[in-house]
DOMAR-263148 format. One record per residue (C-alpha): residue number from 1; chain; x, y, z. Coordinates in steps of 0.5 Angstrom, whole numbers, plus 500, padded with zeros to 3 digits. Layout:
<rs>
  nr kette  xx  yy  zz
 NUM     A   X   Y   Z
...
</rs>
This chain:
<rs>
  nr kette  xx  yy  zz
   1     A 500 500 500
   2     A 503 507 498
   3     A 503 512 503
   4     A 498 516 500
   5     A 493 511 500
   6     A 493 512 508
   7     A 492 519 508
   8     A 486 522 511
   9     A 480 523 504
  10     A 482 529 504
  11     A 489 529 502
  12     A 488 522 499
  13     A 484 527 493
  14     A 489 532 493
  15     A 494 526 493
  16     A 490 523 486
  17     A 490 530 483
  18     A 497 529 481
  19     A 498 522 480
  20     A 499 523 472
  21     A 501 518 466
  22     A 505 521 462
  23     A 512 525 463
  24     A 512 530 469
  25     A 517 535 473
  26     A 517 532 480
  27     A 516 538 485
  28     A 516 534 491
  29     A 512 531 496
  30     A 506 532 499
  31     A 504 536 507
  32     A 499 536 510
  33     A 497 536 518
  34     A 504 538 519
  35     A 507 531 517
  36     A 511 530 509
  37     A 508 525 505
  38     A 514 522 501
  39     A 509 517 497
  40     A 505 522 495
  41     A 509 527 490
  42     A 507 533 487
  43     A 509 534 479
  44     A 508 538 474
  45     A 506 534 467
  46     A 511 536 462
  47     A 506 538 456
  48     A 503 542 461
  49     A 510 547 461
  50     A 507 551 456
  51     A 501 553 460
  52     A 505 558 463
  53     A 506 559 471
  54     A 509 563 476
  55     A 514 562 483
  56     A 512 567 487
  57     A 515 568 495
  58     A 518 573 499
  59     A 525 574 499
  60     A 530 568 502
  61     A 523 562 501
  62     A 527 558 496
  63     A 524 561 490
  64     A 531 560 486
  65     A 533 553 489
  66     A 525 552 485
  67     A 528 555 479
  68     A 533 550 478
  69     A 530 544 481
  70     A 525 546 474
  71     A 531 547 470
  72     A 535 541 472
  73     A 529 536 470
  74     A 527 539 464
  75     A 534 539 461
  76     A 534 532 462
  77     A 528 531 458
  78     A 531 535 453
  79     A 528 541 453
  80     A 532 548 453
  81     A 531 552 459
  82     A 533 561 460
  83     A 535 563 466
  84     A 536 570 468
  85     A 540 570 474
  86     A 540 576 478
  87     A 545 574 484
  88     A 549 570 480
  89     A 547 563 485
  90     A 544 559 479
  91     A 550 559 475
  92     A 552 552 480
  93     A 547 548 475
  94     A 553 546 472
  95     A 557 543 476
  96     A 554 536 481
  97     A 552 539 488
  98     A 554 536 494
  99     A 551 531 499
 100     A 551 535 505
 101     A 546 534 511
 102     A 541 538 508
 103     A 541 535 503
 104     A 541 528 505
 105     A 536 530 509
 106     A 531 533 505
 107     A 532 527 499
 108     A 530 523 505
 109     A 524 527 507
 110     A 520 528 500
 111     A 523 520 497
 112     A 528 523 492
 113     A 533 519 490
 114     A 538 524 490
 115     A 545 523 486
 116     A 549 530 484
 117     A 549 531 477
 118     A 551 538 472
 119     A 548 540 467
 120     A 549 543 460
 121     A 549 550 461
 122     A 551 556 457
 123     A 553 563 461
 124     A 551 570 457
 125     A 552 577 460
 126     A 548 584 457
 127     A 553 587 453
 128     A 558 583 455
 129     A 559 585 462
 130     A 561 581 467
 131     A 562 574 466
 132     A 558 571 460
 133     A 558 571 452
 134     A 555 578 450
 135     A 547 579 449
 136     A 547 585 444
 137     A 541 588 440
 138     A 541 593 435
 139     A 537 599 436
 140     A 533 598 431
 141     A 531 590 432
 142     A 530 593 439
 143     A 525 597 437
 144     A 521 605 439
 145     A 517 601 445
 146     A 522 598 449
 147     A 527 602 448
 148     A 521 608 450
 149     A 521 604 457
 150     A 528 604 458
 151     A 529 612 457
 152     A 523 612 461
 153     A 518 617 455
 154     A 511 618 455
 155     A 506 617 451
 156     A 508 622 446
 157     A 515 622 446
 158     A 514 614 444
 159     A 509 616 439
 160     A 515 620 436
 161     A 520 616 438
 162     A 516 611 434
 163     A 516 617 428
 164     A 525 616 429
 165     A 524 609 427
 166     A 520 609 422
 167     A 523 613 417
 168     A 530 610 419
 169     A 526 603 417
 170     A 524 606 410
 171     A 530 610 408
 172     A 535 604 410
 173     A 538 608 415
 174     A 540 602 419
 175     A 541 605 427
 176     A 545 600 430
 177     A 548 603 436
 178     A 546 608 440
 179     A 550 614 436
 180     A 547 612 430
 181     A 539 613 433
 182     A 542 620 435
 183     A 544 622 429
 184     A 538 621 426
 185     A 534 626 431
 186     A 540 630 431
 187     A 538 630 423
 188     A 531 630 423
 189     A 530 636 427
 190     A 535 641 423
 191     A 534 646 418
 192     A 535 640 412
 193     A 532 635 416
 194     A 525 637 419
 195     A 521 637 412
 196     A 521 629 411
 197     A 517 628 417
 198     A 511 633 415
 199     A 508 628 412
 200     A 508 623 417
 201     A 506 628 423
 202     A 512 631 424
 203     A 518 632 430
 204     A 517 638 435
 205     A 524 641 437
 206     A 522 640 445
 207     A 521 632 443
 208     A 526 631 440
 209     A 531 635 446
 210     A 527 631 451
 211     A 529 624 448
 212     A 536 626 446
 213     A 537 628 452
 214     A 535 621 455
 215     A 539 618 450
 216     A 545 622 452
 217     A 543 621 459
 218     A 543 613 458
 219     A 549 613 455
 220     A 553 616 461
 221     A 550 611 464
 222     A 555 606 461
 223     A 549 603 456
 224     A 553 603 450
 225     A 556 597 450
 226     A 548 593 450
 227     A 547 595 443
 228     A 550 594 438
 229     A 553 588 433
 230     A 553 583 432
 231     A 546 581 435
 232     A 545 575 438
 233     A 540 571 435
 234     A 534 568 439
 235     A 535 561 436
 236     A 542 559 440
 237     A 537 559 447
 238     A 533 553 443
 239     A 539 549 443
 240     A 540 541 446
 241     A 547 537 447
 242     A 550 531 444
 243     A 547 527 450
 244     A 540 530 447
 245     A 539 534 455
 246     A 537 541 453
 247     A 541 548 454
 248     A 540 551 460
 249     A 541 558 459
 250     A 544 562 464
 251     A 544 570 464
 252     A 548 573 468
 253     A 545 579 471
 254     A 549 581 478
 255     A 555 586 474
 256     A 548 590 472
 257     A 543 588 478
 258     A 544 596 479
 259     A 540 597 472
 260     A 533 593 473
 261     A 529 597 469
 262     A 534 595 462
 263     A 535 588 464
 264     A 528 587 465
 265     A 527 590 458
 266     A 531 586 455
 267     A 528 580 457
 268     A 522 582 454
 269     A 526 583 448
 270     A 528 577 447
 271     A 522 574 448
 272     A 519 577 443
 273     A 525 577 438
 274     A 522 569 439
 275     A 515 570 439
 276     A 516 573 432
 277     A 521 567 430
 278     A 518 562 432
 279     A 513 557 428
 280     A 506 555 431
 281     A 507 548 433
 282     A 500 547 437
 283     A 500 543 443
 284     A 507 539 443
 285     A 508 534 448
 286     A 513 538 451
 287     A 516 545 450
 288     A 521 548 445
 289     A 524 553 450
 290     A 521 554 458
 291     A 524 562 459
 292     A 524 564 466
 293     A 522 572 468
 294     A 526 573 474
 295     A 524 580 477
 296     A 518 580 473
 297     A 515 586 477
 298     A 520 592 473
 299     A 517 590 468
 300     A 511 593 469
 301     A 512 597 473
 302     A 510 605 471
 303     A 508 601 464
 304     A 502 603 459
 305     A 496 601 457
 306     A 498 598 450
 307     A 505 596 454
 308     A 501 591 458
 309     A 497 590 453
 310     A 502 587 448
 311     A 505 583 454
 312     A 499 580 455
 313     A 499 578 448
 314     A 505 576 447
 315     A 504 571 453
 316     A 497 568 449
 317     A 501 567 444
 318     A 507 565 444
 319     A 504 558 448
 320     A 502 556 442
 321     A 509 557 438
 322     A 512 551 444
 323     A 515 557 449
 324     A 514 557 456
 325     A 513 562 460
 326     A 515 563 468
 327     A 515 569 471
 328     A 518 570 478
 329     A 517 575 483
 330     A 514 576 490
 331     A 507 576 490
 332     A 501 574 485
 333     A 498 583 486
 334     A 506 584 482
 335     A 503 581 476
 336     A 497 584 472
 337     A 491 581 472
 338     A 490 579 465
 339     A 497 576 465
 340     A 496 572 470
 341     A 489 569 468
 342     A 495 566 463
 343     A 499 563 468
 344     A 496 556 469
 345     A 502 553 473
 346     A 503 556 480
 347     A 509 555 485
 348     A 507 560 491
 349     A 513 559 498
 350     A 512 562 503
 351     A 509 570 505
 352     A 510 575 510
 353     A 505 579 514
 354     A 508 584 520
 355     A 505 590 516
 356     A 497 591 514
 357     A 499 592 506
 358     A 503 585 508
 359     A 497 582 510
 360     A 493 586 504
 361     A 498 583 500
 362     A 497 576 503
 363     A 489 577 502
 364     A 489 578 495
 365     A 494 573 494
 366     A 490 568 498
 367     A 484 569 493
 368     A 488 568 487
 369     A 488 560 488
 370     A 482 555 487
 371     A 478 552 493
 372     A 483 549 498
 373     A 482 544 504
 374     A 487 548 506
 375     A 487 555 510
 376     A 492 558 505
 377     A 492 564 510
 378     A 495 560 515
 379     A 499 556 511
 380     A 502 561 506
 381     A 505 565 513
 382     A 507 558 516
 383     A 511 555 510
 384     A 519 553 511
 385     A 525 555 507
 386     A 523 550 501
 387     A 516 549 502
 388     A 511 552 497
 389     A 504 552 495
 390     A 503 549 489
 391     A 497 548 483
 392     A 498 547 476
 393     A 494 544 469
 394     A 493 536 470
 395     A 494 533 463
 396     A 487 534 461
 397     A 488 542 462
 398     A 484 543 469
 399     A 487 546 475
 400     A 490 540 481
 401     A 487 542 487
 402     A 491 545 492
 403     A 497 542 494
 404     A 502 544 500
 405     A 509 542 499
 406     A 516 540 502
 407     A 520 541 495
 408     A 526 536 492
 409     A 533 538 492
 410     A 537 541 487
 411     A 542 536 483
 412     A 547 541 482
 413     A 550 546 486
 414     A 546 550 490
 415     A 552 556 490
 416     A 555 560 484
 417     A 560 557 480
 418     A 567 562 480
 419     A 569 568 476
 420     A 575 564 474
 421     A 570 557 473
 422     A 565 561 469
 423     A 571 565 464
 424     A 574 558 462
 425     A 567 556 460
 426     A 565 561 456
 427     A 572 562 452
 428     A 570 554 451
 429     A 563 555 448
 430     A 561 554 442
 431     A 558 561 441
 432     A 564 566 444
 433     A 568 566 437
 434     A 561 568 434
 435     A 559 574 440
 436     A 565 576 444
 437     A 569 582 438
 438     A 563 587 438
 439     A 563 590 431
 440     A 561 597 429
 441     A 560 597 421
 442     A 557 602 417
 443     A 550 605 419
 444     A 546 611 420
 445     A 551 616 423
 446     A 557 614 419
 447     A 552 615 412
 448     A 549 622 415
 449     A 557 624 417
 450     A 560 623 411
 451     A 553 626 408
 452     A 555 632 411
 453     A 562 632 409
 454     A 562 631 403
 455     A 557 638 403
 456     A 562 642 408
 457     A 568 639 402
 458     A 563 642 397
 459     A 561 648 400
 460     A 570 650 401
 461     A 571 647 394
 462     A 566 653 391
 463     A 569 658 396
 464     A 576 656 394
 465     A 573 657 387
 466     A 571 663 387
 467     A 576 666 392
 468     A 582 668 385
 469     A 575 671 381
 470     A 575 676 387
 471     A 584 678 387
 472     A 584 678 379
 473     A 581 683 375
 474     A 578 682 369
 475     A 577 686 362
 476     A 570 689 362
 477     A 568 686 357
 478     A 569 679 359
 479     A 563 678 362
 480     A 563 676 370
 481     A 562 669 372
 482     A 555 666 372
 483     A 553 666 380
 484     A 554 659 382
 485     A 547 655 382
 486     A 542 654 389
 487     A 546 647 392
 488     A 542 642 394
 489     A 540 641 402
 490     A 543 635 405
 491     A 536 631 405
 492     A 537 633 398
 493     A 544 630 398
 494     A 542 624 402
 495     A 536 622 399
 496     A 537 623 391
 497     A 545 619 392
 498     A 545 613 388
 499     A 549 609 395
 500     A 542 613 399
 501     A 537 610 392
 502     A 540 603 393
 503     A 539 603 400
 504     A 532 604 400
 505     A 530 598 394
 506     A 534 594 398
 507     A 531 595 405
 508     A 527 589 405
 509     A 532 584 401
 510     A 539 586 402
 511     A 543 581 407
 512     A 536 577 407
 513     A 533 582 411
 514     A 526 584 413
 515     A 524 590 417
 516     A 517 589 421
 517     A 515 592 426
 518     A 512 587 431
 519     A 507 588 438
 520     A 513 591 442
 521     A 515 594 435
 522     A 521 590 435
 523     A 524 589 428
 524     A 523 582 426
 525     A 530 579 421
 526     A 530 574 417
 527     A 536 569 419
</rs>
């Protein structure tokens, strides 16, 4: 007899919400009255990993040891993991843990067969700072909404940065990196420039001195270095090893922990740039990617309407493309509400309540979950390091009911992996010599420079031209030299020369790229 089977009914029915037939993650092992239950585990159906979820908890409950317990077993079975790794603890996936007291103790309590084991891992860095292959993103892939959230625009500064965007896009004036996005203002709202926005709304010169100066500002700031090429291509977070094991992911986050607000925005451009790549596969056996959104509250936070709502369809969306997603934060009321009627799989540790907007908090959180044979209240504030409260989707889609739990231990090492240790596995990655040499290539400001060059170089030619006519007399018959035609104005120059014309053709096909604006109004590339 099993040892759910002598559980009181009550817990029997919880019990038999989890007892699945096909392939499962296994959380751990059921609580209830205060005992643990090892006979009577706690999972996750593995096709039920695109349904979405979210691990919520107060700081120090355990929230990152779940993240890598998930990681762990779904790179076993072969799924791709992404990881965003704020304090730099999940960089140990790689390596086996160790068979400590605690651990041995935990394995024994839920009925794990605990062995250590790593896993592969690939380690990124956002421009490359700290230890990692460099994430760069041009500022065109990245796009007017993400990047307006990231200089903190309103409304009608996005509107305008979004007016920037489209005209460097339709005259094939690629904005790379972030001198070349200046540029293009710093053009548009001169003399020579402002009339090509007439017929698209126009570019106040207000507007235009708030976003360079935000520009300006963000680059003092050190965020040069996350735009840029070459471009990190979404597809290489998809990959899996010889061995069929899946790639776990790992972005390193500790050196720019101090820029939430950018790393966060990134996160959400790198789901996008899949959304948009990624084919539909309807409802797979498992999942292509499963993508965890650690600190998933910057994101929404002082975000706008049409900001939430592309989130919320981005996250509708993408399940059916095979990616899952997982936010990570401390309370459901973190998340909007109409993102988290899309998360179907929930992993809530522990909450703390010794203030009244703690207890509000704790309230609402409580509401969030279905009826339970638990008082969550009770439960949710008396839970352990290591325990949480768990419902996920069962195999025919409907909510598990309730389950308390005392979760497994991770496999790999619960710590970081050295600085030296990381920098080795990077140098030996497949990705490094593809990644690591940033390249600055011909783009908006080297053409609108040599654009304005080339007129300064003219203009001089004439004056020196003109100069031996004013010193040399001249008879009065000999008629003086016809005065010199209008010349044209930079724009003119720009737009008229042939290297401009060739350009613009060749904005849809050249290098095999196609510039579509999606919901974030991110660039979409054919690679």
């Amino acid at each position: 007899m099993s040892d759910s089977e002598t559980l009181p009914a009550k817990a029997q029915e919880i019990a038999a919400g989890y007892d699945f037939t096909g392939p499962a993650l296994d959380l751990g092992a059921l609580l209830w009255d205060g005992r643990c239950h090892p006979g009577a585990s706690v999972r996750i159906p593995l096709p039920m990993l695109n349904r979405h979820g979210l691990v919520a908890g107060a700081t120090g409950t355990g929230k990152t040891k779940t993240l890598q317990l998930i990681a762990e077993q779904l790179s076993a079975q072969g799924v791709p993991v992404f990881l965003a790794d704020i304090k730099g603890d999940l960089s140990g996936i790689a390596q086996p843990g160790r068979a400590d007291d605690r651990v041995q103790g935990r394995a024994a309590e839920v009925g794990q067969q605990w062995a250590p084991a790593g896993f592969p891992a690939e380690f990124l860095a956002l421009g490359g700072l700290g230890h990692g292959i460099p994430v760069r993103a041009t500022v065109t892939s990245f796009g007017p909404v993400l990047l307006s959230k990231v200089l903190r625009l309103n409304q009608t500064q996005e509107q305008s940065l979004g007016l920037i965007f489209h005209y460097a896009d339709t005259k094939g004036l690629e904005l790379t990196d972030l001198k070349d996005l200046r540029a293009v203002v710093a053009f548009l709202t001169s003399d020579e420039g402002r009339a090509e926005l007439k017929n698209i709304g126009g570019l106040s010169t207000a507007t235009a001195g708030v976003i360079l100066r935000s520009l300006t500002a963000f680059e003092a700031q050190g965020m040069t270095d996350f735009f840029g090429e070459p471009e990190f291509d979404t597809a290489d977070l998809l990959r899996t090893a010889p061995d069929g094991r899946g790639v776990v992911s790992v972005l390193e986050l500790p050196a720019v922990q101090d820029k939430p607000l950018l790393f966060s925005t990134f996160l959400m451009w790198l789901l996008a740039d899949l959304f948009h790549d990624l084919p539909e596969v309807g409802d797979a056996d498992r999942p292509g990617l499963v993508f965890f959104f650690d600190e998933a509250h910057l994101l929404f936070d002082d975000a706008s309407k049409e900001f939430l709502d592309a989130i919320t369809r981005t996250v509708r969306l993408i399940r059916s493309k095979g990616v899952g997603v997982f936010f990570v934060t401390q309370t459901p009321k973190d998340v909007p509400s109409d993102v988290l009627a899309q998360l179907g799989n929930r992993v809530q540790h522990a909450l703390r309540a010794f203030t009244p907007d703690d207890q509000k908090a704790l309230r609402a959180t409580v509401k969030t979950f279905p009826n339970s044979a638990y008082d969550l209240e009770e439960l949710l504030t008396g839970l352990g390091i290591g325990e949480a409260v768990v419902t996920v989707l069962s195999e025919k889609g409907a909510p598990t009911p309730v389950a308390a739990t005392r979760l497994r231990a991770p496999q790999s090492l619960m710590g970081p992996v050295d600085g030296a240790g990381l920098d080795r596995a990077v140098r030996e990655s497949s990705l490094h010599e593809r990644y690591a040499q940033a390249v600055d290539r011909e783009s908006a400001y080297e053409k609108l420079t040599a654009a304005q060059e080339q007129e300064q170089g003219r203009e001089q030619e004439q004056v020196r031209a003109r100069a031996p006519e004013r010193t040399r007399g001249r008879p009065e018959s000999v008629p003086g030299p016809k005065p010199p035609e209008e010349e044209p104005s930079l724009v003119e120059q720009v737009v008229s020369s042939g290297m401009f014309r060739s350009l613009a053709r060749s904005v849809g096909t050249q290098l095999g790229r196609e510039i579509t604006r999606s919901l974030f109004g991110t660039a979409r590339r054919r690679r």
